[in-house]
C-alpha positions in Angstrom: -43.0 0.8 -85.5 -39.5 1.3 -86.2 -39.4 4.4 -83.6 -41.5 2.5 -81.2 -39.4 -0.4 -79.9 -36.7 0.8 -77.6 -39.1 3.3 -76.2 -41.7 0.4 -75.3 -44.3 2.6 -77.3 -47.2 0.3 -77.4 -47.1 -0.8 -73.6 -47.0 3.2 -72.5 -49.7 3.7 -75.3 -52.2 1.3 -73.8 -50.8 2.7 -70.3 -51.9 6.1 -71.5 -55.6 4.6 -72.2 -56.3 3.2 -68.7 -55.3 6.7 -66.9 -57.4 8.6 -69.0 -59.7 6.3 -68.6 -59.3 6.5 -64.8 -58.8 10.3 -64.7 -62.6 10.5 -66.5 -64.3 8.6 -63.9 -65.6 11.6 -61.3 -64.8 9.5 -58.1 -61.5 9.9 -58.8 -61.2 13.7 -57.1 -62.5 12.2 -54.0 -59.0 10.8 -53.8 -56.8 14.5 -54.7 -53.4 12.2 -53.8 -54.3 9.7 -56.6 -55.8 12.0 -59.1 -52.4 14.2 -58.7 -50.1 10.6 -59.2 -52.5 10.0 -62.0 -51.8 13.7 -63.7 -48.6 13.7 -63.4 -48.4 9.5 -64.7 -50.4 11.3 -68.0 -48.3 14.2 -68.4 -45.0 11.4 -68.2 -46.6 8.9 -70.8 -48.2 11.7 -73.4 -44.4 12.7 -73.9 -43.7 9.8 -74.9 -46.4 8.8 -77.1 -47.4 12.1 -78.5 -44.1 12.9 -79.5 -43.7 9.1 -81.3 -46.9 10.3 -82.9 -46.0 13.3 -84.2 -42.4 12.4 -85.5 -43.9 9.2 -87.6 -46.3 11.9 -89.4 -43.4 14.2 -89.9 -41.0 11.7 -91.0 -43.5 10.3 -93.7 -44.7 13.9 -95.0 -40.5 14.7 -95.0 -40.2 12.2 -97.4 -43.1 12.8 -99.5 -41.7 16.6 -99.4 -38.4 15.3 -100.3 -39.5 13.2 -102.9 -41.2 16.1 -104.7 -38.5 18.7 -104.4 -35.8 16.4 -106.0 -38.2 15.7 -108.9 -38.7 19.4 -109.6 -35.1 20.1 -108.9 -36.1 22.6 -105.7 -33.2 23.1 -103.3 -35.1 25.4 -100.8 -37.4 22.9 -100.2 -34.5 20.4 -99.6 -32.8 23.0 -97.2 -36.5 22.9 -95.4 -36.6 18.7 -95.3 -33.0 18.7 -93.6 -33.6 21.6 -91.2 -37.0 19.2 -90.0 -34.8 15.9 -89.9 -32.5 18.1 -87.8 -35.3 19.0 -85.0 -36.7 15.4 -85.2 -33.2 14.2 -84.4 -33.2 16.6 -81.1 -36.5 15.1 -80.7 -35.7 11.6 -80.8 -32.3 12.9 -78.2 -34.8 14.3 -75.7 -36.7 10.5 -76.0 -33.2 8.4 -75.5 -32.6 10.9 -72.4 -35.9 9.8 -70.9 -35.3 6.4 -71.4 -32.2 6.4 -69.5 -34.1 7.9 -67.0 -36.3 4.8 -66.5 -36.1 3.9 -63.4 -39.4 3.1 -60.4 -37.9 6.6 -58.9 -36.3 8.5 -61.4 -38.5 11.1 -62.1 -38.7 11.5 -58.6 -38.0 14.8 -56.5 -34.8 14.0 -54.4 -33.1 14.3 -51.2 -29.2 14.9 -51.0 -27.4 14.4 -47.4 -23.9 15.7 -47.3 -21.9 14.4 -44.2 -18.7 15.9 -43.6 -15.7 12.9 -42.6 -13.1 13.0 -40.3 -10.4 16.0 -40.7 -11.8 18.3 -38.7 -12.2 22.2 -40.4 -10.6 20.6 -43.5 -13.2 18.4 -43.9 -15.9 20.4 -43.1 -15.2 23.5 -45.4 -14.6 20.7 -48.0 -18.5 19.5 -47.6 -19.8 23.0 -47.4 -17.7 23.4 -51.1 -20.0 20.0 -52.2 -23.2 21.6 -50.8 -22.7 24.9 -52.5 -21.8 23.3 -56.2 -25.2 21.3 -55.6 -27.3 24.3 -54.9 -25.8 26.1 -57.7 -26.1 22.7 -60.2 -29.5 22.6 -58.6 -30.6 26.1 -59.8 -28.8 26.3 -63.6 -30.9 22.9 -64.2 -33.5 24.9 -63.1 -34.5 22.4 -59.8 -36.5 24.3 -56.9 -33.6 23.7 -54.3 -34.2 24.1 -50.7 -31.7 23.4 -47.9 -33.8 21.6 -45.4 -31.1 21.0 -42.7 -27.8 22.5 -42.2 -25.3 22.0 -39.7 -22.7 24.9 -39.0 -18.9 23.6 -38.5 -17.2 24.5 -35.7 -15.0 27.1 -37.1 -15.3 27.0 -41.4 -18.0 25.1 -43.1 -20.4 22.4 -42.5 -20.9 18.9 -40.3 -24.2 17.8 -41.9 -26.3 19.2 -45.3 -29.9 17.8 -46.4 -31.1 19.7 -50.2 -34.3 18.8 -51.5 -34.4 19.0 -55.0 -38.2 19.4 -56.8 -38.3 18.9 -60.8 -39.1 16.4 -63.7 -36.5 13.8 -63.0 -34.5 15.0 -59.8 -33.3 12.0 -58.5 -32.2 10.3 -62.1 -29.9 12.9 -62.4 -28.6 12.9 -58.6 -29.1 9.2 -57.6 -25.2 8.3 -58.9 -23.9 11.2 -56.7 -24.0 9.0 -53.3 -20.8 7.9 -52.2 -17.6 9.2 -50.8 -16.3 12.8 -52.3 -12.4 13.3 -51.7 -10.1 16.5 -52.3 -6.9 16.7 -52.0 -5.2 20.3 -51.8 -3.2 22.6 -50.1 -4.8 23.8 -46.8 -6.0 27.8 -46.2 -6.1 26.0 -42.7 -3.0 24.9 -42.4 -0.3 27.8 -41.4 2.1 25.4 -43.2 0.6 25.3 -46.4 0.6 21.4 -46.4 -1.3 18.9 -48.7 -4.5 17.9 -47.2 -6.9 15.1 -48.0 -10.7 15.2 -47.4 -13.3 13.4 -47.3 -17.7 14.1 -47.2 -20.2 11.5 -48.2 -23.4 12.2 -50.1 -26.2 10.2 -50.1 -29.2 10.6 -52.5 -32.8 9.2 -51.4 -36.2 9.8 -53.8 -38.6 11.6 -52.5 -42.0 8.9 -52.2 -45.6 8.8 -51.6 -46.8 8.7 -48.2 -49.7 6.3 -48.9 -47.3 3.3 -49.7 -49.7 0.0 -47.9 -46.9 -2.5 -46.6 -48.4 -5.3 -46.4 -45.8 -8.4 -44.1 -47.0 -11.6 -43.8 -47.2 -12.4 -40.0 -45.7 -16.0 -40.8 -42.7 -14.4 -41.8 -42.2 -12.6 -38.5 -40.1 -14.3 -35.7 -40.2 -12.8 -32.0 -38.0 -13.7 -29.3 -38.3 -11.8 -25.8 -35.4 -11.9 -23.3 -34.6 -10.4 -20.3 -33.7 -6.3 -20.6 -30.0 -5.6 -19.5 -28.8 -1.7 -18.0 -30.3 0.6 -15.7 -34.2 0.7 -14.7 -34.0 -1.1 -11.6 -34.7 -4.2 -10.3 -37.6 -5.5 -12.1 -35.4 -4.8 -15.8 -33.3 -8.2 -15.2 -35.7 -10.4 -13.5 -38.5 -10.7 -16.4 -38.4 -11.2 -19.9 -39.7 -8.0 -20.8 -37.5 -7.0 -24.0 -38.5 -7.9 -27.4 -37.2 -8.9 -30.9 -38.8 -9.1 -33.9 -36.8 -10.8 -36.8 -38.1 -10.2 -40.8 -37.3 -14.0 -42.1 -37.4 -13.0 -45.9 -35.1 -9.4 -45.4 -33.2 -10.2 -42.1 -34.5 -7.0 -40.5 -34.3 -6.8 -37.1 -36.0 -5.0 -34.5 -36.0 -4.6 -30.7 -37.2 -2.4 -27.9 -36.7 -3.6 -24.0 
């Protein structure tokens, strides 16, 4: 299929099958989590393969329409053919976009944290600046934007932000946002009008399921106790009563004493 290829048609249109599939069987709503995932998987994949669909049909009937009006020497019809090719071609756009958009999390919801960095009131007015432009991006891409957490500065702007963002593809659009956000102007803080540099970083997390099963091999688990160091009397440094548990395969590391 020549429109099929880059968009992995056949592997979403056998995809599309088993959900429907799944979404027939009644036992399914006994589970409302996985029925939802499962809706919302459908709704994802019918895009893609509907709309495949429907532009091979229209491509083949624009060039059987074509065909015609240049043998009968008919221009409206023509003007009709390349007014169609024009809307398949936005079509085809809105297909690429998704595709980009490919990633495990993409069409996520998201979560943006804004921290302001050292600089004081300079600083902080410069990450309640970021945290207004997201809100405001949020709501012309028509996002439902709601500021979870907010952290007043201590005399202009903010310390701490967290936005959650909820719409078809939240996080694609946000997830190259995280990093470090500098400006560089002339302070309204400064009496002397002098050239300031600020920095706020932004980091951008998907919104996931709750139900995720972890599953860690015990093998791959490592404890080591020791004896507990700092206040809590005398029994703390006399037995080995604090604990650390090393991941082998990720190197995480946790303790508690």
């Amino acid at each position: 299929m020549p429109l099929g290829g880059i968009f992995d048609f056949d592997v979403k249109s056998e995809r599309l099958v088993e959900v429907l599939r799944e979404l027939e069987n009644p036992k399914i709503w006994d589970n409302p989590d996985q029925a939802q995932a499962l809706g919302k998987e459908r709704g994802q994949l019918e895009i893609i393969v509907n709309t495949i669909n429907e532009l091979e049909r229209g491509l083949t009937d624009a060039e059987e329409l074509l065909l015609m009006a240049i043998d009968e020497n008919d221009e409206e019809t023509v003007d009709t053919v390349v007014d169609d090719l024009a809307h398949f071609e936005k079509r085809v756009a809105d297909l690429e976009f998704r595709r980009m958009f490919s990633g495990e999390m993409d069409a996520n919801n998201a979560f943006l944290d804004i921290q302001s960095g050292s600089g004081g009131t300079e600083a902080q007015d410069w990450a309640s600046i970021i945290e207004r432009m997201f809100l405001r991006w949020g709501e012309r891409k028509g996002f439902k934007t709601e500021l979870i957490e907010e952290s007043q500065g201590d005399v202009a702007g903010i310390k701490s932000a967290t936005i959650k963002f909820e719409g078809e593809y939240a996080f694609g659009w946000l997830r190259t946002e995280t990093g470090v956000h500098r400006l560089v102007r002339k302070s309204p803080f400064d009496s002397g009008n002098r050239r300031h540099t600020s920095f706020a970083s932004v980091f951008v997390s998907p919104e996931i399921d709750d139900d995720i099963d972890i599953d860690i091999n015990p093998a791959d688990i490592r404890v080591d106790v020791y004896r507990a160091s700092g206040a809590g009397g005398q029994h703390i440094n006399k037995t080995e009563s604090a604990v650390r548990m090393t991941h082998n395969p990720t190197g995480i590391v946790v303790q508690c004493q």
